[in-house]
C-alpha positions in Angstrom: 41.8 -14.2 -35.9 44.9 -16.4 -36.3 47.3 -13.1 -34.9 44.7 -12.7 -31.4 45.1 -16.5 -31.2 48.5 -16.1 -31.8 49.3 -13.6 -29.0 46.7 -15.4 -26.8 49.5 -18.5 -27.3 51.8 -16.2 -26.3 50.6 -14.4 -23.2 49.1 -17.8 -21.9 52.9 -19.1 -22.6 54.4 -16.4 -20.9 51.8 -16.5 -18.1 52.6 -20.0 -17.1 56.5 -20.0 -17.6 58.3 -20.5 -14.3 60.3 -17.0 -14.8 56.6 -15.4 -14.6 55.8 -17.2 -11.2 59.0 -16.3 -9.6 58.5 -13.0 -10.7 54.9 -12.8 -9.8 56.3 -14.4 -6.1 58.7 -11.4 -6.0 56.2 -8.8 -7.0 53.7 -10.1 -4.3 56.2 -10.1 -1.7 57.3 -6.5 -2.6 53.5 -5.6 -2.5 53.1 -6.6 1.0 55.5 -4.1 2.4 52.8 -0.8 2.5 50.8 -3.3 4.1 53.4 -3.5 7.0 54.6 0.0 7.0 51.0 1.6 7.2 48.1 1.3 9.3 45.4 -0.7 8.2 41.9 -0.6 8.6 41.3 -4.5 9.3 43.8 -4.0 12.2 42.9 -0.8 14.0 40.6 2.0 11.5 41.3 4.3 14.0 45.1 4.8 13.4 44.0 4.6 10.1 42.6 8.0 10.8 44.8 9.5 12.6 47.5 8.7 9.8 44.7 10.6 7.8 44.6 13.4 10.0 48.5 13.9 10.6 49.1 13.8 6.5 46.6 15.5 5.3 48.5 15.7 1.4 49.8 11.9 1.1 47.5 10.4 3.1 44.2 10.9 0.4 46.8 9.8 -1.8 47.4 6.6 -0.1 43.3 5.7 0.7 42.7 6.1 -3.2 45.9 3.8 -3.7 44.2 0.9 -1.1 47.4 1.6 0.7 45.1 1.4 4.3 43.7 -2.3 3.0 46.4 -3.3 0.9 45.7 -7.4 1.7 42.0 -6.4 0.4 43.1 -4.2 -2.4 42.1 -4.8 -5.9 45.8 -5.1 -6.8 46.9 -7.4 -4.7 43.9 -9.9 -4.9 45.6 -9.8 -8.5 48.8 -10.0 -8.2 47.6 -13.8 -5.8 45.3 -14.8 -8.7 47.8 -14.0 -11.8 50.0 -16.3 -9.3 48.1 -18.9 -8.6 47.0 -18.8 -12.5 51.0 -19.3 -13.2 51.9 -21.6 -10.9 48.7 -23.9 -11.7 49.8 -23.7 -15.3 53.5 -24.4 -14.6 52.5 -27.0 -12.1 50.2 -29.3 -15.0 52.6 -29.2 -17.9 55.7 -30.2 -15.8 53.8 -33.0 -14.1 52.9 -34.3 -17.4 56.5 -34.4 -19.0 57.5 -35.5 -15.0 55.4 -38.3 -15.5 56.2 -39.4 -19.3 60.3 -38.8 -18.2 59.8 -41.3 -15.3 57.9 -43.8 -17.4 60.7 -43.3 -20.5 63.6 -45.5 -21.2 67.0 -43.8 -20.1 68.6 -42.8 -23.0 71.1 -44.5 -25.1 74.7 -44.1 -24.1 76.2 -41.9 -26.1 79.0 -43.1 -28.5 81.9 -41.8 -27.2 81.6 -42.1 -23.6 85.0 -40.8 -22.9 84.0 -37.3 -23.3 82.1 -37.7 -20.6 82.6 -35.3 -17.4 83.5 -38.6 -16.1 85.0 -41.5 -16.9 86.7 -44.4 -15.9 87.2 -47.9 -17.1 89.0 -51.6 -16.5 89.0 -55.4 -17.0 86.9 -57.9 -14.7 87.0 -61.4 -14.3 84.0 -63.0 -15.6 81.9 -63.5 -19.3 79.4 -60.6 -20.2 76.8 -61.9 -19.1 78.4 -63.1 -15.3 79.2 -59.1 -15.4 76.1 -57.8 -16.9 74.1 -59.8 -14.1 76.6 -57.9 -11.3 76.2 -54.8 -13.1 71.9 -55.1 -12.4 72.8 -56.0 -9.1 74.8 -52.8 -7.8 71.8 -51.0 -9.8 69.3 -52.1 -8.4 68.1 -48.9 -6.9 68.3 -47.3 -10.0 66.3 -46.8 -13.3 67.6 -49.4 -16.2 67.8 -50.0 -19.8 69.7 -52.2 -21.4 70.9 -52.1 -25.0 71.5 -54.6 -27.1 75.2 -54.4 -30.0 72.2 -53.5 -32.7 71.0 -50.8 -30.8 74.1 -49.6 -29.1 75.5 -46.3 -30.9 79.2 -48.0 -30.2 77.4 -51.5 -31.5 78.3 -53.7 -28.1 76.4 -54.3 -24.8 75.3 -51.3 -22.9 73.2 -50.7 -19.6 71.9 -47.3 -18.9 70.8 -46.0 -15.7 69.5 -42.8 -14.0 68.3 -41.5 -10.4 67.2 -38.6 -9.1 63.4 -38.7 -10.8 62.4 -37.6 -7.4 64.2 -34.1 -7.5 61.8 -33.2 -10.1 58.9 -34.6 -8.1 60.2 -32.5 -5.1 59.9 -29.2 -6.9 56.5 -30.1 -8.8 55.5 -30.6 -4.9 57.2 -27.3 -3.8 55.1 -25.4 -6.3 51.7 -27.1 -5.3 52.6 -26.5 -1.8 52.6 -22.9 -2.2 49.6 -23.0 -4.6 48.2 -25.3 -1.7 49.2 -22.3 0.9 47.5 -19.2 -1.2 44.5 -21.7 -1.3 44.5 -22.3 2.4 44.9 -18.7 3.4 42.4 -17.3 0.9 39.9 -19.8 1.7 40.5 -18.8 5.6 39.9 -15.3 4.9 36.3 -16.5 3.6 35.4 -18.2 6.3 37.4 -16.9 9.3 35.6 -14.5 12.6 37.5 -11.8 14.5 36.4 -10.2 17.0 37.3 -8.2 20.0 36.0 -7.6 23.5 36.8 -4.7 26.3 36.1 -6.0 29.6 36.7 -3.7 32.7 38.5 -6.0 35.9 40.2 -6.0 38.6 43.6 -5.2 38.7 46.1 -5.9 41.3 47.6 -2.2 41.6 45.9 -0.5 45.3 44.9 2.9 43.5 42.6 0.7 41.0 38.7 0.7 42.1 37.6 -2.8 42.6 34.9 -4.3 40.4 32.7 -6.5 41.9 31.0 -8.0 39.1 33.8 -8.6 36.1 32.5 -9.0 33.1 30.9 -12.1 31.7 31.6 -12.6 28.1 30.1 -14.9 25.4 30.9 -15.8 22.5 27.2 -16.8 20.9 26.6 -13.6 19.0 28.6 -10.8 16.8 26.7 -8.2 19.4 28.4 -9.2 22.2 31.6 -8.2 20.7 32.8 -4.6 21.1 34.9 -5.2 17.1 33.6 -7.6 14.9 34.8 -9.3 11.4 34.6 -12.2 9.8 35.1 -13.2 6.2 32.2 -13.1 3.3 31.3 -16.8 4.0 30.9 -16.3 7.4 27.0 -15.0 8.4 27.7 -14.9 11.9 25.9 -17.9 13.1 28.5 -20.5 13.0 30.0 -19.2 15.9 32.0 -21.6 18.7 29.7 -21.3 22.1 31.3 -20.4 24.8 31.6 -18.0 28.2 34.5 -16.5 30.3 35.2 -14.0 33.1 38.1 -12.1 33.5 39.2 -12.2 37.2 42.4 -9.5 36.9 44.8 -8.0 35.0 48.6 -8.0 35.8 51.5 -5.7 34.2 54.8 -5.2 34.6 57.2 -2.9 33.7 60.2 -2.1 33.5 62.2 1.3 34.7 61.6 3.2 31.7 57.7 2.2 31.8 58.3 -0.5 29.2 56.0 -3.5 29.2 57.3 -6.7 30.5 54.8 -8.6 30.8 51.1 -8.6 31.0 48.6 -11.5 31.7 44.8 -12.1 32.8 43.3 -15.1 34.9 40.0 -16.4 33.3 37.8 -18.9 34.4 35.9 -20.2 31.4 33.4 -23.1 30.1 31.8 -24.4 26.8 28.9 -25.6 28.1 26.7 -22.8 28.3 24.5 -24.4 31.6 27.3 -25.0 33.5 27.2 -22.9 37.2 29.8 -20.7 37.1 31.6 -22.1 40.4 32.1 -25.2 37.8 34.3 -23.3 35.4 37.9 -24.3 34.7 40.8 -21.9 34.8 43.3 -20.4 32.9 45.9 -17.7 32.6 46.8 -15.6 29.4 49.7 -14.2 28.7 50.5 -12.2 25.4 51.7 -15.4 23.2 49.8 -17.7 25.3 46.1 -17.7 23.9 43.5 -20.2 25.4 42.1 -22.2 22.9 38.2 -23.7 23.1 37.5 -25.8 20.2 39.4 -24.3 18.1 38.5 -20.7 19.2 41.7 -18.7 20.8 41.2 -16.1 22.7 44.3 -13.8 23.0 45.2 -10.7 25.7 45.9 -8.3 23.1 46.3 -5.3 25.7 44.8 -3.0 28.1 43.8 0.1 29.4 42.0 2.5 32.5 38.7 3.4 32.6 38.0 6.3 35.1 34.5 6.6 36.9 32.8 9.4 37.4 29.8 11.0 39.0 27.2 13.1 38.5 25.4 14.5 40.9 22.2 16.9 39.9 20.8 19.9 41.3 18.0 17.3 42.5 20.3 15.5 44.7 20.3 12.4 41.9 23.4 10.4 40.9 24.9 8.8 37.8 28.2 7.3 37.6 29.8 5.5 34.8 33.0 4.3 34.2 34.1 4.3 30.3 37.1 2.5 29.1 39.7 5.3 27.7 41.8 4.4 24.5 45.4 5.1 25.3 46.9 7.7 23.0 50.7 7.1 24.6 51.1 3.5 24.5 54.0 3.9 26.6 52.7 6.2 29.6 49.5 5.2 29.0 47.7 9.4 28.8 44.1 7.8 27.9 41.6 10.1 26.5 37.9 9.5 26.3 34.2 10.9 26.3 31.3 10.3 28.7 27.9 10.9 28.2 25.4 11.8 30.9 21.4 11.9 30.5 19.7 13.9 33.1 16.6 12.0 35.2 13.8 12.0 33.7 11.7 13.2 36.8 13.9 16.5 36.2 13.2 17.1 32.8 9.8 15.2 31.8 9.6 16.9 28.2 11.9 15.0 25.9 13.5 18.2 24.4 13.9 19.9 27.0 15.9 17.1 28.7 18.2 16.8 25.7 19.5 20.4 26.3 20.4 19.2 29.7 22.4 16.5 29.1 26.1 16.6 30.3 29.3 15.4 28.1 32.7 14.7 29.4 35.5 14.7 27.5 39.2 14.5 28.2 42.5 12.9 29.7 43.2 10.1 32.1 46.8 9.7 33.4 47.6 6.7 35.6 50.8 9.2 37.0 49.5 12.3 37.1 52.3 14.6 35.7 51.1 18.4 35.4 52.9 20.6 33.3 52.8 23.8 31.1 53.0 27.6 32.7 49.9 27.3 35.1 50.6 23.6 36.0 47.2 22.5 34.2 48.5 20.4 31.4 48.0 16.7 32.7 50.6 14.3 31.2 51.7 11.0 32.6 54.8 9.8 33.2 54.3 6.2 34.4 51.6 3.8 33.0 50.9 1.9 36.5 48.6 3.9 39.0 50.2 5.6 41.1 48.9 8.8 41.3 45.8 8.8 38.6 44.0 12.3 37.6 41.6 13.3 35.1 41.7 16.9 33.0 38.3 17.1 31.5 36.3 19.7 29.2 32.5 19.2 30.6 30.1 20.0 28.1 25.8 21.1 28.4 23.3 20.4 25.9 22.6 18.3 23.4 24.9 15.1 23.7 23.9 13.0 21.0 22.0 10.5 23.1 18.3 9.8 22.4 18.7 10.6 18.7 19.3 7.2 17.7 22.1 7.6 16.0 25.5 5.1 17.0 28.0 8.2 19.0 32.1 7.3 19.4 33.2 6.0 22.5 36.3 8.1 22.3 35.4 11.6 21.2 32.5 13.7 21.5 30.6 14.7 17.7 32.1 18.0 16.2 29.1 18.7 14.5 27.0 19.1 17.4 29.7 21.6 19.2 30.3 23.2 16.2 26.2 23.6 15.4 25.8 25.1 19.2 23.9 22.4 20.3 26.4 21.4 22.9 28.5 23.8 24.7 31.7 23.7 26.7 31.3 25.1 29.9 34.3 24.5 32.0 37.4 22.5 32.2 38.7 20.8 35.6 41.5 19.0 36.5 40.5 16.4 39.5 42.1 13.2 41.6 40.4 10.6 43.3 37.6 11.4 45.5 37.6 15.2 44.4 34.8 17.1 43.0 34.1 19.9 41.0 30.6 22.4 40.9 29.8 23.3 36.9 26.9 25.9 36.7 24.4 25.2 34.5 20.7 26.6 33.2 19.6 24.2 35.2 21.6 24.8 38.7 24.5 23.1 39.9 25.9 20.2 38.7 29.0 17.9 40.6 31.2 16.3 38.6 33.4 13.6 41.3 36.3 11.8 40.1 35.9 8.5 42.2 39.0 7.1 40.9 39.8 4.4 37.9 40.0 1.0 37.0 41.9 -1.5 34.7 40.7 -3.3 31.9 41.9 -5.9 29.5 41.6 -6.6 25.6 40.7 -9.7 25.0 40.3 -11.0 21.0 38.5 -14.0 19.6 39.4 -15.7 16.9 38.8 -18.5 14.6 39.9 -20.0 11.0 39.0 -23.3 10.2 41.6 -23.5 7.7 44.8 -22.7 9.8 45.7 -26.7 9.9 45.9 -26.5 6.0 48.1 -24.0 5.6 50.5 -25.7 8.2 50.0 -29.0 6.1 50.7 -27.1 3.3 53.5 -24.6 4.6 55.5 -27.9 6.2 54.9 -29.9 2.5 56.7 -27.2 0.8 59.3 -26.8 2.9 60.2 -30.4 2.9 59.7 -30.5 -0.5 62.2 -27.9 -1.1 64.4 -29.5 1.1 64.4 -32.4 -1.1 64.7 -30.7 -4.6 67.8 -29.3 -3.0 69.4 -32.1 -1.8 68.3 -34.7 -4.8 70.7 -34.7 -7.3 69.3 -36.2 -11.0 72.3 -38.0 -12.6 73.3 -40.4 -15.4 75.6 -43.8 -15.4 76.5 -45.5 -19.1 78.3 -48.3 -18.9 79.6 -50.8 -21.9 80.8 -54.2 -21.8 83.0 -55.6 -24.3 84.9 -59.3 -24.3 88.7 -58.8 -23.0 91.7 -60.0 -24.7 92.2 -61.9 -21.3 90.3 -65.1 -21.8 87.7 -65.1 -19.6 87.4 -61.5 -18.1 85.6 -58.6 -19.8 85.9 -55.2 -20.9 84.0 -52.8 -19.0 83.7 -48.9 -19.8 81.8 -46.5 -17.2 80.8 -42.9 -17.9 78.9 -40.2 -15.9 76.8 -37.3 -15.9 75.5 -34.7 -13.7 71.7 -33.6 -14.9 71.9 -31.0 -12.2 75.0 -29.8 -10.2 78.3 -32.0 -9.5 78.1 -31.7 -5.7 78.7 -34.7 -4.6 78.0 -36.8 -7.3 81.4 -37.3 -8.4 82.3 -39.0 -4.4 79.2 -41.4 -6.0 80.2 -42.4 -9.1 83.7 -43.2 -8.2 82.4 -45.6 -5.2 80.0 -46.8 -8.1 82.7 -47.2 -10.7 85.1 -49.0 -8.2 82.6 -51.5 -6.8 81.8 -52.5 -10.6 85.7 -52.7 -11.6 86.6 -54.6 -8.4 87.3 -58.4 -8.6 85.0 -59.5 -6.1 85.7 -63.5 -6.8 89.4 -63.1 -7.1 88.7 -61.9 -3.1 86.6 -64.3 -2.3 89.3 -67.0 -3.3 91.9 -65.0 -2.0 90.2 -64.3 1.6 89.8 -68.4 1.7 93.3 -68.7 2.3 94.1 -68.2 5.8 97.4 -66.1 5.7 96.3 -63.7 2.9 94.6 -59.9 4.5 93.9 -58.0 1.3 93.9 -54.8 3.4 97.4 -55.5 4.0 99.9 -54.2 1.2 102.3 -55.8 2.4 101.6 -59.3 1.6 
């Protein structure tokens, strides 16, 4: 029983020594490096994937490491409380001897105090206790103790006096700023939302189909969002009411396609009854969120969405326009899925319908670029929209709608091609305003490409505990400031009666508790006001041709 106590002791000694924080500091920093070098699934699950998919050996390896969620990991939610544990057990001790330190007597002055680092003594004018009361004066800033012959190790007079308490105080602050950070963070994580929203607009290039109706969105329910999380805490009532409309998008770019600079105009209101010609306005920029009661909402990006039309053998139409996720982020070569249920005056039986439904799947480029031997390979070579296309697989069958089951935005479900249930019938490359005739079981089917508009990624977010980790964050950096430039240091000084009637021995000695920089400047100011015969000038500048700057005289 005693030998687990005894290595309890230990590992709780070993836990909360400072070596083990700074370690623990260093071992959490290294940790959050996989958590900048790979995707993660809190930021975007589909690169996630796609990492999956291109390294089909490490990448397993990685998932069953938490390497995708490594801020969520297992690991690294220990490696923050083992931290936290330390520097909380560091934190209590040292405030404790801090406290019984600053409330001590400074120590006696040692006997001899010429072995001091430094050292310096002379004669004054004046009894012991005229210089004993000049001595208190010139420290009065600093923490005293005065000796008397009994209890002086050199049996005469001594005063003792040490600063710099607050350099200890400074890093005891410095550690529960950090503590006070973790705290903040983790806590925000508890409560915080995040969400994002896709909302098709106008843009201001001439190829872009206008949109009459932008997008309204609000923030009043999880639904409304097109990406949604929030932290454990959070049950997705709590959120901050409020609406707004995207007007436009606007891009620019440089030469070599490069983003510039993007921003949005919004109009936007918190009141929820408000018309909307009463909304106020704002722009967004990149790193210039809007901010409603504490909300931001950021313009993380953007994107095309083409619209296309179906026309069936009936004569009926159906058009939709889809947003398409960029895979070159530099040309912008989109790719996407649409999904097209036949009327229902065509097909009145329910399965019978569902084998006649029409899938579209394929690229968008905003600068059609066609390459390969026969021409038919669309790329993009611009991301603006100069001279858009699509290239398109169109699929009949069974498209996964009516089942009931959630279907990707992006790509069409493999299991249903690969099962037979939905077949690819052709593949066609169009540009605005052309059309293409797909035979079906059912007759002939037009597929138009009426052209494509721009849309904007907006995301919404909120953590209530963002103004604590600033507190926090700008406590420990002063505080570290501080500890650095506080220096904790000593002053002994003895007085003894002079052979000179009337003056008195006085014998000053130094230390450094920390480093010397600039310490020694201090102490021989210190040592030469205390030395100095102050009365002797006083008498001296009474007399009107005496200037006891002037050598000379």
């Amino acid at each position: 029983m005693k030998t687990a106590q005894t290595w309890l002791r230990k590992a709780w000694h070993w836990l909360t020594s400072m070596r083990t924080a700074l370690m623990l500091l260093f071992i959490l920093a290294l940790a959050s490096v996989p958590g900048a070098l790979l995707p993660q699934r809190q930021v975007s699950a589909t690169l996630v994937d796609d990492y999956l998919r291109a390294n089909p050996t490490m990448g397993p390896i990685y998932d069953r490491l938490q390497l995708f969620d490594v801020f969520n990991s297992t690991w690294f939610v220990a490696i923050v409380l083992l931290l936290v544990i330390s520097l909380i057990g560091c934190i209590i001790p040292r405030s404790m001897d801090h406290w019984r330190a600053y409330n001590a007597k400074p120590t006696r002055a040692p006997r001899y105090l010429s072995r001091m680092p430094m050292h310096t003594e002379g004669v004054v004018e004046g009894d012991e206790a005229v210089v004993a009361k000049q001595v208190r004066d010139k420290l009065k800033r600093w923490h005293v103790a005065e000796y008397q012959p009994d209890e002086d190790r050199a049996g005469v007079f001594s005063i003792s006096a040490e600063r710099g308490y607050t350099r200890e105080l400074m890093n005891l602050i410095f550690h529960i700023g950090i503590v006070g950070m973790i705290v903040a963070f983790a806590a925000g994580r508890m409560v915080f939302y995040e969400g994002q929203a896709i909302v098709i607009t106008n843009s201001e290039h001439e190829n872009a189909i206008p949109v009459e109706q932008p997008r309204v969105f609000c923030n009043t329910s999880p639904a409304n969002f097109d990406v949604f999380r929030a932290g454990p805490f959070f049950d997705g009532t709590g959120l901050t009411p409020f609406c707004f409309e995207s007007q436009d998008f606007k891009a620019k770019y440089l030469n070599n396609g490069q983003a510039n600079e993007f921003s949005s105009d919004v109009t936007y209101t918190d009141d929820l009854n408000a018309p909307q010609d009463e909304w106020d306005r704002a722009t967004l920029t990149v790193n210039g969120p809007l901010r409603i009661n504490g909300d931001r909402i950021y313009l993380q990006g953007h994107g095309f969405a083409p619209q296309i039309t179906i026309t069936w053998p009936n004569g009926e139409t159906r058009t939709q326009m889809v947003q398409f996720r960029p895979t070159d982020v530099t040309t912008f070569l989109s790719s996407g899925v649409m999904r097209f249920d036949p009327p229902a005056g065509m097909y009145p039986d329910l399965g019978e319908r569902r084998k006649n439904q029409i899938a579209i799947e394929g690229n968008f480029a905003p600068t059609a670029n066609w390459t390969g031997p026969n021409g038919d390979q669309l790329q993009s070579a611009f991301p603006t929209m100069d001279d858009p296309a699509i290239s398109v697989d169109v699929y009949v069958g069974d498209a996964g709608l009516d089942t009931g089951r959630p279907q990707n935005i992006f790509t069409l479900d493999q299991a249903l091609v690969a099962e037979g249930l939905l077949q690819k019938v052709t593949r066609v490359q169009l540009t605005p305003g052309s059309e293409a005739t797909v035979d079906t079981d059912g007759g002939e089917v037009k597929v138009r490409f009426d052209g494509a508009a721009e849309y904007a990624n907006y995301q919404i977010s909120r953590d209530t505990t963002q103004i604590w980790a600033l507190i926090a964050s700008t406590v420990m950096l002063l505080a570290l400031a501080g500890s650095l430039a506080i220096k904790r240091r000593r002053i002994w000084i003895r007085l003894r009666p002079s052979d000179t009637p009337g003056h008195t021995a006085v014998e000053i000695a130094g230390l450094a508790r920390t480093d010397r920089a600039g310490w020694g400047r201090e102490f021989d100011e210190l040592a030469a006001e205390l030395l100095s015969d102050d009365s002797h000038l006083e008498r001296r500048e009474d007399e009107e041709e005496f200037d006891p700057y002037d050598l000379g005289k």
